[in-house]
N, C-alpha and C positions, 0 to 999 in steps of 0.2 A: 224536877222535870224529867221527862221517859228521854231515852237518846234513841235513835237513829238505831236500827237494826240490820243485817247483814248475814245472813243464814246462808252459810256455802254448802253449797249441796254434799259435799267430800266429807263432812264435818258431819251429817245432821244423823242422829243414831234415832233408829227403827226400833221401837217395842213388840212384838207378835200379842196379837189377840185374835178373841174369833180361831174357830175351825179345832182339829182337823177334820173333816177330810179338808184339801187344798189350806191355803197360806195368808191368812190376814196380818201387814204391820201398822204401826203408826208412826209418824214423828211430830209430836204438837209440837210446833214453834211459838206459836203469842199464843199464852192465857194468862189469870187474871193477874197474874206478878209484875207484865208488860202492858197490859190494858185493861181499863176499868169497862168495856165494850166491849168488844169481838175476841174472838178467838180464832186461828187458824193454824192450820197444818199439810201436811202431805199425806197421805195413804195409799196402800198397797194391797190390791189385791187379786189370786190368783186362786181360780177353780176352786172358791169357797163361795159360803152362803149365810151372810152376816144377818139374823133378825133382830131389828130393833125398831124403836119409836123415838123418833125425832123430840127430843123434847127441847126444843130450839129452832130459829130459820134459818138454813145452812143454803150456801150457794157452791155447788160443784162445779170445776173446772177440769175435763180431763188433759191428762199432757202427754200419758202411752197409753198402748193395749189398746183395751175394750173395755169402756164398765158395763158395769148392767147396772140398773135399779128397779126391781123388780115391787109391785104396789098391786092391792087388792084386783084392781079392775085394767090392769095393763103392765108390760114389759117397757122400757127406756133401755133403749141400746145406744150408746154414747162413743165416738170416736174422739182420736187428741182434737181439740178446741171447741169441740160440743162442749155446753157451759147448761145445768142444771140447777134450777132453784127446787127449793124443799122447805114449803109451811113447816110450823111447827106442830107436833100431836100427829103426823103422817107416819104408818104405820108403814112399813118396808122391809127390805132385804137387798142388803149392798153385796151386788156378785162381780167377778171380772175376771176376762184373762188376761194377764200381763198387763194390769193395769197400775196406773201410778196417777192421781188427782189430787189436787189441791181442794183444798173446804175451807168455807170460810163459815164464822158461826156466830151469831146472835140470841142471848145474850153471853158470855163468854161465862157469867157465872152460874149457868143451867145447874150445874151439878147442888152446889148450894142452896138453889131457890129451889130445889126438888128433893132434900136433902139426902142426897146421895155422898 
């Protein structure tokens, strides 16, 4: 049975992805080793311009800055506790300044079922 988790923010180490120009991190905290579902983490990011495609439904929560999420046919400009949902197959561009959100994500084993 999974235990009870506990992620202190002092503790949680940051990957760089994405850019440059400007500064993309990550820190995944739950995937599939902790949950046979969801996935989630924190992300960062500052005066960059992330393209990808959701191949998953993610739900954004911002908690600093500014995000952007930038989509074919409009801009999302996001402040702390603006909360963002994202179909899967939705084609985008995750920008921000001084941003810091949490995601959460469905199914957490996307990478596998897409064999990435």
């Amino acid at each position: 049975m999974k235990q009870v988790q506990h992620f202190k923010r002092s503790e949680m180490q940051f990957s760089t992805y994405g850019g440059p120009p400007g500064k993309a991190e990550i820190s995944r905290l739950v995937g599939p080793e902790l949950s046979a579902t969801m996935g989630v983490g924190l992300a960062r990011f500052d005066d960059c311009s992330i393209e990808w495609t959701v191949l998953y439904d993610e739900m954004v929560v911002v908690l600093e800055g500014e995000f952007r999420l930038r989509l074919s046919d409009r801009l999302i400009v996001a402040v702390p506790g603006d909360v963002i949902w994202i179909p899967q197959n939705t084609p985008l561009r995750y920008e921000g300044k001084a941003a810091l959100v949490c995601y959460a994500l469905y199914p957490v084993d996307w990478r596998a079922r897409h064999n990435l």
